[in-house]
C-alpha positions in Angstrom: -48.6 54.5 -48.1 -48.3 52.7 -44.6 -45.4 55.4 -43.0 -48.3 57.7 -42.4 -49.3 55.0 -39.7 -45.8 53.9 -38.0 -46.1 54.3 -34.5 -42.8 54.1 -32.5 -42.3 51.6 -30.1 -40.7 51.3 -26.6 -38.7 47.8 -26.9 -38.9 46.0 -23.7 -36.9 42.8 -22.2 -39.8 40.3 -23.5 -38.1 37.2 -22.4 -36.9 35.8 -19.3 -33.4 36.2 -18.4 -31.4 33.7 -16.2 -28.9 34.4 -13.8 -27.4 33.0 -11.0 -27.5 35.5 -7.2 -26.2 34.5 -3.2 -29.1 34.5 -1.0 -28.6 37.5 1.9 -31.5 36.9 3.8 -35.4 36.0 4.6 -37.4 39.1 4.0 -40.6 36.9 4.7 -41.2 33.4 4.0 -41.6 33.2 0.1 -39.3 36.7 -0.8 -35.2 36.9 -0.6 -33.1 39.9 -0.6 -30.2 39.0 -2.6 -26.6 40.4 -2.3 -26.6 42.7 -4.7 -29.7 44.2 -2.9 -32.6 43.2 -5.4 -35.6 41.0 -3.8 -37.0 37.8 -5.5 -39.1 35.6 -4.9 -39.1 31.8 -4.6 -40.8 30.3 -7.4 -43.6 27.8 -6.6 -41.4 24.8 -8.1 -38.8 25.4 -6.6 -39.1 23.4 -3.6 -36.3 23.6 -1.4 -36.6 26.9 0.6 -33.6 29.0 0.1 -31.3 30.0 3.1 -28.8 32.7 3.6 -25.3 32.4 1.7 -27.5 29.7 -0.8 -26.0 30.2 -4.8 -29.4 30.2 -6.7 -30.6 30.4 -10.1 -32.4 33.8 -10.5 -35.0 34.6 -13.4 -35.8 37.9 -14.3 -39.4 38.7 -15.6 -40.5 41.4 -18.3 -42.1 43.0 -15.4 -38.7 43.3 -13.5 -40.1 40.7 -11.2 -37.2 38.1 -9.9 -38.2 34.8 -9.0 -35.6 32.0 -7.0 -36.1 29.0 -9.9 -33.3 26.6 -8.0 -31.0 26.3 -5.1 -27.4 25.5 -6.8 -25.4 25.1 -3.6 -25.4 25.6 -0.5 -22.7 26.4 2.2 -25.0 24.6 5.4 -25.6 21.2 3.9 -26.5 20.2 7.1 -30.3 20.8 6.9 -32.9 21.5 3.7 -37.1 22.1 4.1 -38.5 20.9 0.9 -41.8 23.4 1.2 -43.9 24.9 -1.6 -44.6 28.3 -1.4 -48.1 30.0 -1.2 -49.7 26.3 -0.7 -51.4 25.2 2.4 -51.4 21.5 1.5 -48.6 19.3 0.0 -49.7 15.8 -1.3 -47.5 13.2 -2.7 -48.8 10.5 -5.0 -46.7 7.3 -5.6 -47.4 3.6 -6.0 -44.8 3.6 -3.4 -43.0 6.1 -1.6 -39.8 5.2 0.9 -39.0 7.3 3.7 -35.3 7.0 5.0 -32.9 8.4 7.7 -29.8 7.2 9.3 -30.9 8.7 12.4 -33.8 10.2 13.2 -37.2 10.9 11.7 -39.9 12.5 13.7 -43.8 13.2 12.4 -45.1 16.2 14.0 -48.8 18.0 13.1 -50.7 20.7 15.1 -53.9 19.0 14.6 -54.7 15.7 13.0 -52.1 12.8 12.6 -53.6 9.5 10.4 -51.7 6.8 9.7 -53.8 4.0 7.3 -53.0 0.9 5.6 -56.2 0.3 3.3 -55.2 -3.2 2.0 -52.0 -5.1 3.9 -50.6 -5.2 7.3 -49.1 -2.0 9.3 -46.2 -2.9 10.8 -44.1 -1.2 13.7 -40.8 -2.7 15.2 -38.4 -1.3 17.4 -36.5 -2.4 20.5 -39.1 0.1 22.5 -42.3 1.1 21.9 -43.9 3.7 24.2 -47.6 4.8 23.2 -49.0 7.9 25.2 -52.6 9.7 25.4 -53.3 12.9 28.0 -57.2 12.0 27.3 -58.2 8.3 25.9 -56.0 5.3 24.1 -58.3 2.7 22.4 -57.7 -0.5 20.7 -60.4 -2.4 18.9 -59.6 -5.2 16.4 -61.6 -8.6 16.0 -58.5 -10.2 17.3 -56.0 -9.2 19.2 -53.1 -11.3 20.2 -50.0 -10.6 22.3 -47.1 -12.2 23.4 -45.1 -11.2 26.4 -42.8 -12.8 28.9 -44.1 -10.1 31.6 -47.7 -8.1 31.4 -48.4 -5.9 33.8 -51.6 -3.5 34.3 -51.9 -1.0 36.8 -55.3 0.7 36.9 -55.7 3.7 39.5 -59.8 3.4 39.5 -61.1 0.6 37.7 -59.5 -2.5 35.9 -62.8 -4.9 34.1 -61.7 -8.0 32.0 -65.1 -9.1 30.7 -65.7 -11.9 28.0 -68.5 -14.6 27.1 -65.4 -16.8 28.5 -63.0 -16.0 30.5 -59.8 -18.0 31.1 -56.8 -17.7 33.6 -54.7 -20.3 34.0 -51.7 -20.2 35.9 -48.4 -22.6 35.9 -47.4 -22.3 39.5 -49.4 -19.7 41.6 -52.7 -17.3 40.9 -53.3 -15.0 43.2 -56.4 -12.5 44.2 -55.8 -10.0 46.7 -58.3 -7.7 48.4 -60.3 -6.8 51.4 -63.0 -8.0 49.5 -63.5 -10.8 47.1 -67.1 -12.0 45.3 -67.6 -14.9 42.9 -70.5 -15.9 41.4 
């Protein structure tokens, strides 16, 4: 009764299939050419970006598409970039979040850099601190208090203290110097 109706059917690969592959190279910035000559590409969780000579585990799609799933080892361990691929924006959300290096870390942003404390102190110590603007560098606080065994200003056009009062005292000597002088 139903054979009148069978249709014959093509089987396909319907599920994934794992393997592991060695990176060869970049072929743009989310796709790999692996060694055996098949291209994959790196799957949005996977978020260290593969290198040459990486061991990775490989999935295979049922539409023969390869995706990179996880870096298993890596010949460089010198260096890793944690990106995601195909995002233009990476946010990370954690009641805290620690930041650490033995040597060196360095923040760097082609536009906008913000740094904001919305409850609690921001704190900076180091045996230097150099600040630097090409345009404008301003301070404002209700109160601002410093502490320094030496101060100096230099000013090549204009240097205005200015305050409802204004205070300089002096242990030993104060000093004004210029060709002209007005008080009052």
């Amino acid at each position: 009764m139903f054979a009148a109706n069978r249709r014959s059917f093509s089987r396909t690969r319907s599920t994934p299939q794992l393997s592991e592959a060695v990176i060869h190279e970049a072929v743009d910035n989310e796709m790999w050419r692996l060694q055996d000559g098949r291209c994959a590409r790196q799957a949005t969780s996977c978020l260290i970006t593969p290198q040459a000579g990486d061991r990775v585990l490989l999935v295979c799609m049922a539409d023969d598409s390869h995706y990179v799933l996880h870096v298993l080892s890596r010949q460089d361990k010198r260096s890793a970039t944690l990106a995601v691929p195909g995002t233009e924006r990476l946010s990370i959300q954690q009641g805290s979040i620690d930041v650490s290096a033995t040597q060196t870390i360095a923040m760097r942003a082609g536009g906008e850099v913000a740094i904001t404390a919305l409850h609690g102190p921001l704190s900076l110590g180091a045996p230097n601190i150099f600040t630097s603007a090409t345009e404008s560098l301003v301070h404002t606080a209700r109160s601002y208090v410093g502490q320094v065994e030496q101060l100096l200003f230099k000013a090549s056009q204009l240097l205005r203290l200015h305050g409802e009062q204004v205070i300089v005292t002096a242990r030993q000597d104060a000093k004004i110097d210029a060709e002209r002088i007005s008080l009052g």
